[in-house]
N, C-alpha and C positions, 0 to 999 in steps of 0.2 A: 341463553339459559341452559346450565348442562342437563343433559339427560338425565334421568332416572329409572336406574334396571333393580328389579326384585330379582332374585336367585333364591331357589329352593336347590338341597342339596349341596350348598355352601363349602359347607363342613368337610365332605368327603374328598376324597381322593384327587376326582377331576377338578371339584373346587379347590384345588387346592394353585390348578393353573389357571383356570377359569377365572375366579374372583379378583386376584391382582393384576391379570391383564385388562378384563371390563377398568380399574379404577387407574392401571395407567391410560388407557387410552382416552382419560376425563369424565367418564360416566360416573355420577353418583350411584354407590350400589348399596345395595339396601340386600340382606340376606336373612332368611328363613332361617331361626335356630327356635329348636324342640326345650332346650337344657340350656343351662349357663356356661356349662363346659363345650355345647357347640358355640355357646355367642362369643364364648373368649376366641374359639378360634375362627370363628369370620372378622371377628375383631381384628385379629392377628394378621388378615389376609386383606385388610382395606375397606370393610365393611362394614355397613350399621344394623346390628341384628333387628329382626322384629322377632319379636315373640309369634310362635305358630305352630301348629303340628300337623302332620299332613291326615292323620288319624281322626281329626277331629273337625268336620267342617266348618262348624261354628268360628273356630280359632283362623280356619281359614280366610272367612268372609274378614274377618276380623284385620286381618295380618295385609291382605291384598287392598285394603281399602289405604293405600299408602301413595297416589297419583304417583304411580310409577308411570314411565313410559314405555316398558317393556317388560317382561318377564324368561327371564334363560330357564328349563327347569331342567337342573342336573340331578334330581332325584329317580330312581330306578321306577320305569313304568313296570314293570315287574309284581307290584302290591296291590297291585289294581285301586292306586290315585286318582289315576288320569280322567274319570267325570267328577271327582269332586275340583279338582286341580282347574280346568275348564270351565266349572261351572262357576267359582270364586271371581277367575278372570274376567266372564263376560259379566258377574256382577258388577265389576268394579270398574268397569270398562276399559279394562285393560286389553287392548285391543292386538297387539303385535306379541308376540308368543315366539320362543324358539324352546323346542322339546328336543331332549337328544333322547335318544330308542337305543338301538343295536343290531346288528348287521345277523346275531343269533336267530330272530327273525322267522329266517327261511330257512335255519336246521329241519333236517327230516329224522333225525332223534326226536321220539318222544320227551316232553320235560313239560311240568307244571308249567312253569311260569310264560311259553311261547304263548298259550291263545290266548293269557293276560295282556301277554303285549302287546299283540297283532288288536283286540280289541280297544288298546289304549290306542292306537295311531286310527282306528276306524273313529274314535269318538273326538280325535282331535280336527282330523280333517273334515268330519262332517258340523265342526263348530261353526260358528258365524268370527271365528277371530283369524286375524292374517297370520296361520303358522307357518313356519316351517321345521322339520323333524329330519334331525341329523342323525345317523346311522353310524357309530363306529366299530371298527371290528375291533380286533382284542387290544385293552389298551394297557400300555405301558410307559417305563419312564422316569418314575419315580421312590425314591426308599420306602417299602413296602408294599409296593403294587403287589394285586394279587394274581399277578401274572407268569413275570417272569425274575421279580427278584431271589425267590426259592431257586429258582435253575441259577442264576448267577452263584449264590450259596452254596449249593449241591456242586456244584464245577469247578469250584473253589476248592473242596474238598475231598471229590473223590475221581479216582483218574478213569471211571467207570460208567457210565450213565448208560441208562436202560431208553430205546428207543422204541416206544408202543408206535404197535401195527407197521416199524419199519423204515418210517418218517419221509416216505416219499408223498405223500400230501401236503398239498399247499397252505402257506400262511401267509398275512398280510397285516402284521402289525403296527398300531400307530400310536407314536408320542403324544404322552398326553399334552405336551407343550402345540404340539404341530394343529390338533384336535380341538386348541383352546382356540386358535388364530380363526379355522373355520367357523365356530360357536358365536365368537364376541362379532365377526365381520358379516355373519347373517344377521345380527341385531338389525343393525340401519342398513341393509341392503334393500330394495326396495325387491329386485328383481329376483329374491331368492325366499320371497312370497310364496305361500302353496306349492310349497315343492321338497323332496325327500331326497336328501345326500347320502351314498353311500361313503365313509370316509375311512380309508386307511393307508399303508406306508406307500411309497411309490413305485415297488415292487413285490409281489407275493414270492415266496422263498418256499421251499421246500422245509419242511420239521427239521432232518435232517442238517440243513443247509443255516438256520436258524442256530440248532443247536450248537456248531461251531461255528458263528459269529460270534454268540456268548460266549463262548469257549476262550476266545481271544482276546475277550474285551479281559477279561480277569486270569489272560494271561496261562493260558490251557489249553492242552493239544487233549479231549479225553479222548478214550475208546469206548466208543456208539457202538451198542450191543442190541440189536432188534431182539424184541420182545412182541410174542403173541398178543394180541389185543382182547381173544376171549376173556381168557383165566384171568389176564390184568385187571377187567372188569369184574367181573366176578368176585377178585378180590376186595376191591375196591365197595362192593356193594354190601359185604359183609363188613368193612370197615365202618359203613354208614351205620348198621345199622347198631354196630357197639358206641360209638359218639356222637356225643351233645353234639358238636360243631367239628366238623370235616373239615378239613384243611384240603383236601380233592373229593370232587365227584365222581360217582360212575359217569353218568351224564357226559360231565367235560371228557373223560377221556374216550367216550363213543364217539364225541364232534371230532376226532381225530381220524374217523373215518372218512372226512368229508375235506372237498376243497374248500377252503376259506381265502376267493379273491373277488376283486372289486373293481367296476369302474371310477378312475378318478376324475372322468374328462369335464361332466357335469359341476362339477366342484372346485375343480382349475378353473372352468370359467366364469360362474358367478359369483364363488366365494377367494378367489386367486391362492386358492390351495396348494401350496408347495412342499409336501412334508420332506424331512431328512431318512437319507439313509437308514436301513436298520442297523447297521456298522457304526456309526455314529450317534444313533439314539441310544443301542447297549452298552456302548464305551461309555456315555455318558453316565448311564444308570449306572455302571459297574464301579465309576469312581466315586459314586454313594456307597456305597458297603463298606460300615465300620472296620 
C-alpha cells in the first residue's frame, strides 16, 4: 500500500521541491491549499489539494481527517500555527509529523516572529506525536527565491555592489533541492524520531566570499565596496516604514552581524545529507534568470 503524506505549505517556494520529490519517490501526497490558485499549483507539483486554511481550525480538523500517513509541514512556524497544526494532527491521528523551523532561531537580533517560533517547536516537541523539526538556514535555489536571486540581478547589472558591515561574516546556504532530500528522507526514517536537524550547505563562506561566487555564476568580477552597517539600517528602517511590503528588512540586514554556520554531522548520519557546493547550487540558480 503506498504511503500517504499531507503537506501544508505546498504552494510555496520549498514546496515547490518538496512536493515533486515526496510523489517521485511513490508517496501519495495529498497538499493543503487555502485558494484554487494554490490547488492548481500543488496540482502542478503532483499533488491532491485538500481544501484547508491554516487560519481556520475548524477547516483544519476537517482537511487532516484524510488517513494520511504522515504529515511534512512546510508552512512558516512564524504565524503562530503550530498548536492548531498539532492539535488537528493528534486529532486525526496522525501520528509521524516532520515540521521544518529555521536555523533564525538562535538570532540575537531582536524580531517579532523568533519567540513565535521558539514557542512553535516547544509545543511540537512537547506533543504526544513522533516529530521531528528540521532547521534550515537561508534557503536558496530557485527563480525567485527570496534570497538570493535579487543579488544574482543586482550582479548582473551593476559592476558595483555594496558589502554591509564588510562581509567577513559567516554564511551557510542551502539548496532548496539539497533541503527537500533531507525533508522527504525524515518522512520514513525511524531513527530521526524526536530529534532537530540543523541543515545547511557543506560549507559556511564568508558574505564576502558568497558574493563572488554569485558574481561568477552570472559571469562577473564586481567591485565589493564595504558599507557601514549603522546608517545601512537605519536607512532601511525608514524604508519600512514608507512601504506596504519591503522587499528588505532592517532585521535581515542586522543578522549580518552574526555568524550563520551549522553542524552537518547529525544529518549526514541519519538523514544521509549530502548537499552541493554553493559554486554549484548558484551556477545553477543563475541559469534560471530570464
Amino acid at each position: 500500500m503506498t504511503a500517504r503524506v499531507l503537506v501544508t505549505g505546498g504552494s510555496g517556494f520549498l514546496g515547490g521541491f518538496v512536493t515533486p520529490l515526496l510523489a517521485a519517490r511513490g508517496y501519495e501526497v495529498l497538499a493543503l491549499a487555502r485558494t484554487a490558485a494554490a490547488a492548481a499549483v500543488v496540482s502542478g507539483r503532483g499533488a491532491r489539494p485538500v481544501l484547508g486554511d491554516l487560519d481556520d481550525p475548524r477547516s483544519l480538523d476537517a482537511a487532516f481527517d484524510c488517513e494520511a500517513d504522515a504529515l511534512v509541514n512546510l508552512a512558516s512556524l512564524g504565524f503562530g500555527h503550530a498548536p492548531g497544526i498539532v492539535a488537528a494532527a493528534e486529532g486525526a491521528g496522525l501520528a509521524r509529523v516532520v515540521f521544518v523551523s529555521t536555523t533564525s532561531i538562535f538570532t540575537t537580533v531582536p524580531a517579532a516572529t523568533t519567540p513565535v517560533r521558539v514557542e512553535a517547536e516547544h509545543v511540537i516537541r512537547s506533543s504526544g506525536l513522533e516529530w521531528t523539526i528540521i532547521r534550515p538556514t537561508m534557503i536558496y535555489g530557485g527563480a525567485g527565491d527570496r534570497n538570493l536571486w535579487r543579488l544574482l540581478r543586482l550582479l548582473r547589472r551593476s559592476p558595483v555592489v555594496p558589502l554591509p558591515g564588510g562581509g567577513d561574516r559567516l554564511q551557510q546556504p542551502v539548496h532548496g533541492a539539497d533541503l527537500a532530500h533531507a525533508i522527504v528522507s525524515a518522512v520514513a526514517n525511524a531513527s530521526a524520531v524526536g530529534h532537530a536537524y540543523n541543515i545547511g550547505g557543506p560549507r559556511p563562506l564568508t558574505l564576502r566570499e558568497l558574493v563572488l561566487a554569485a558574481g561568477h555564476a552570472v559571469g562577473r568580477r564586481p567591485r565589493l565596496v564595504p558599507v557601514p552597517l549603522a546608517p545601512a539600517v537605519a536607512g532601511l528602517r525608514a524604508y519600512e516604514r514608507l512601504s506596504a511590503r519591503p522587499l528588505l528588512r532592517a532585521e535581515q540586514l542586522r543578522r549580518l552581524e552574526e555568524d550563520k554556520s551549522v553542524d552537518l554531522d547529525d544529518a549526514r548520519r541519519d538523514l544521509g545529507f549530502g548537499p552541493r557546493s554553493f559554486a554549484e547550487g548558484i551556477a545553477e540558480e543563475a541559469a534560471l534568470l530570464p
